[in-house]
N, C-alpha and C positions, 0 to 999 in steps of 0.2 A: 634114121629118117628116110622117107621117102626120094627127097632131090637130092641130089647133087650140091646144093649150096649150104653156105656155111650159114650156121644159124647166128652166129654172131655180126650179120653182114643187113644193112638196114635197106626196108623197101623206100620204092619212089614217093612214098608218103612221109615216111620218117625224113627222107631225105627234106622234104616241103617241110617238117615242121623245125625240123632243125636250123635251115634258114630263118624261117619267122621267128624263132626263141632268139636267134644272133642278131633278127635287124633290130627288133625287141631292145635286147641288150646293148647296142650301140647306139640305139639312142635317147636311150635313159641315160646311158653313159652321160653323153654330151651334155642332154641339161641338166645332171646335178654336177659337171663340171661347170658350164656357161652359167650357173644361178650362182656357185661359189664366186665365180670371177664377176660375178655383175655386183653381188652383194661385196663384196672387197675392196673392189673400184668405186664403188658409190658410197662406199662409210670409209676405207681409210686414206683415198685420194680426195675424199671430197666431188668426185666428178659428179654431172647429173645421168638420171640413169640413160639416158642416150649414148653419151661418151663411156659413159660404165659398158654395155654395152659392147660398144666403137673397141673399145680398149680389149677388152675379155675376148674379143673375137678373135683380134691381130693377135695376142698371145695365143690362142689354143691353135692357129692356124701357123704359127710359125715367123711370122713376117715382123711381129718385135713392137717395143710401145707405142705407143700416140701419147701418153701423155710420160713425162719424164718424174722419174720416184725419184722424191727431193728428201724426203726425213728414212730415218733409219727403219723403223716399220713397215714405209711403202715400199723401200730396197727388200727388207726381207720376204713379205707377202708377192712381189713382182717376183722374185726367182724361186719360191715354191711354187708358185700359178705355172711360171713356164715349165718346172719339172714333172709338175702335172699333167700339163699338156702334151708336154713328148711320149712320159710315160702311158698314157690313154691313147696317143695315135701310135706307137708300137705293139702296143695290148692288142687292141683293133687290128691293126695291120697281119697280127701273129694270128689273133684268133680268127682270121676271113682266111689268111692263108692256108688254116688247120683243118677250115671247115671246106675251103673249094679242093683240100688235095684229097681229103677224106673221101667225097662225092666222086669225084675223077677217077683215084684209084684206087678205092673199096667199097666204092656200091656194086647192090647186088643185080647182078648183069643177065639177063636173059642170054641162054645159049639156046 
């Protein structure tokens, strides 16, 4: 090759579309998690879809129920929702980390 750089090393364009494929991805993420918890909240708690909602939100965001799971069902769907939830904000959290160290310290640098 002619330069100096490694061909495995991506331009400031890849770099651009690499972000847009991840914002892309994280927030599709969110609403087919926030539809799973809106649809769950509203058919096995009964809530209306405002509190369905209300409820879905406080779980994927960390901060815990609004409405208390009374039958055995809503206990078990309430703690796979919040496992999902953590699971999907660490996912996120890893793949933003992967993709800003990536940029920082393997894009390809003009000397």
């Amino acid at each position: 090759m002619d330069d100096d750089t490694c061909p495995s090393e991506d331009t400031p364009e890849e770099n651009a579309r690499n972000i847009i494929v991840s914002t892309v991805i994280i927030v599709v993420s969110f609403i087919i998690v926030g539809v799973i918890g809106l649809m769950g909240f509203a058919y096995i708690f009964g809530l209306s879809w405002l509190d369905a909602f209300h409820n879905s939100a406080m779980y994927i965001s960390g901060m815990g129920p609004i409405a208390e799971a009374q039958t055995t069902s809503q206990k078990v769907f309430a703690s796979f929702y919040s496992l999902l939830g953590g699971f999907l904000f660490l996912g996120i959290a890893i793949y933003l980390i992967d993709e800003i160290v990536d940029i920082l310290f393997f894009s390809n640098r003009s000397q």
